[in-house]
C-alpha positions in Angstrom: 0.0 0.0 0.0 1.3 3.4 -1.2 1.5 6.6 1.5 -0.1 9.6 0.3 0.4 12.8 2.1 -2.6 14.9 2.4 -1.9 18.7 1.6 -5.1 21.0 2.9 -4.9 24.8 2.5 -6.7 26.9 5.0 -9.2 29.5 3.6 -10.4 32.6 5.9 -13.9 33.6 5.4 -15.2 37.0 6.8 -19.1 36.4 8.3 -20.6 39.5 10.1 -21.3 38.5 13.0 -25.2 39.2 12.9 -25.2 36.9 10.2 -23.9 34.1 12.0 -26.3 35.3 14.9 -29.4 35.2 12.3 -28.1 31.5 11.4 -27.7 30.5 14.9 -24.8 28.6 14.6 -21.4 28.5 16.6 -18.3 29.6 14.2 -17.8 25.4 14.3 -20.8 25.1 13.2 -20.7 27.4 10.7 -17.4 26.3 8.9 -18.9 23.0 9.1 -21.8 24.1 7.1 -20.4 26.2 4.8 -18.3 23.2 3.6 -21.0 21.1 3.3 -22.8 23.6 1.4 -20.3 24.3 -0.5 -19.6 20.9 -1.5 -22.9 20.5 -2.4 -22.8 23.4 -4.9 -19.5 22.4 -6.2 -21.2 18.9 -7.0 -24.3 20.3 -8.2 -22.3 22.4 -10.8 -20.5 19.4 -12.0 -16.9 20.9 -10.9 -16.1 18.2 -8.4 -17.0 14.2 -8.5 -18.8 12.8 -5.8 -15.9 11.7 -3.6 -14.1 14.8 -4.4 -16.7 16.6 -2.9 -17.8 14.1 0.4 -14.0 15.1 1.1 -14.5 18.9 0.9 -17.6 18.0 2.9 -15.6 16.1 5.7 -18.0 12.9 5.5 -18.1 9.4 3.8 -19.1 9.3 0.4 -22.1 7.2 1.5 -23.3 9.6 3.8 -22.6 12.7 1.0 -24.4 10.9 -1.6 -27.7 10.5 1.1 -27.2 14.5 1.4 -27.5 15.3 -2.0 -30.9 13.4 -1.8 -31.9 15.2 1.5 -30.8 18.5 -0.5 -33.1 17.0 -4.1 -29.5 17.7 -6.0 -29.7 14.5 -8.4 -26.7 12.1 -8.1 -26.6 10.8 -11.6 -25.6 13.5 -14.4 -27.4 11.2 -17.1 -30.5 13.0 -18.6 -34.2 11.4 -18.9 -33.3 11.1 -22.9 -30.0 9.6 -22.5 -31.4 6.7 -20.1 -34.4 6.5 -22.4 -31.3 5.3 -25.1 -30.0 3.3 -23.0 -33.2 1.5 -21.8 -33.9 1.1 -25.6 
């Protein structure tokens, strides 16, 4: 088995503090969510794959995939014509 060495950058994100107060959440909290969210988004948009994202996200693939569905972002980028073809 190969060693990989994990590199993370750190990104500073400025949230007024009423804002934080209107969303209730502790500044954990809030980072949490905002990876999540932006995760989600990144997914969404087709810029990252699914594990790419769960990883942003800090959780399991499994457990980002059941997100999306909590979230109605589809998990399959295949359209209803394209399956129709496939289907035959």
């Amino acid at each position: 088995m190969r060693n990989t060495v994990q590199i993370e950058n750190t990104v500073t994100l400025r949230v007024p503090q009423s804002i934080q107060a209107m969303l209730n959440r502790t500044t954990e909290e809030l980072g949490r969510d905002l990876r999540l969210y932006s995760a989600l988004m990144f997914f969404q948009l087709g810029k990252l794959s699914a594990g790419a994202a769960a990883e942003l996200a800090g959780v399991p693939k499994v457990i980002f995939l059941d997100l999306c569905g909590q979230y109605n972002i589809p998990v399959s980028q295949i359209t209803p014509e394209e399956l129709r073809d496939e289907i035959g």
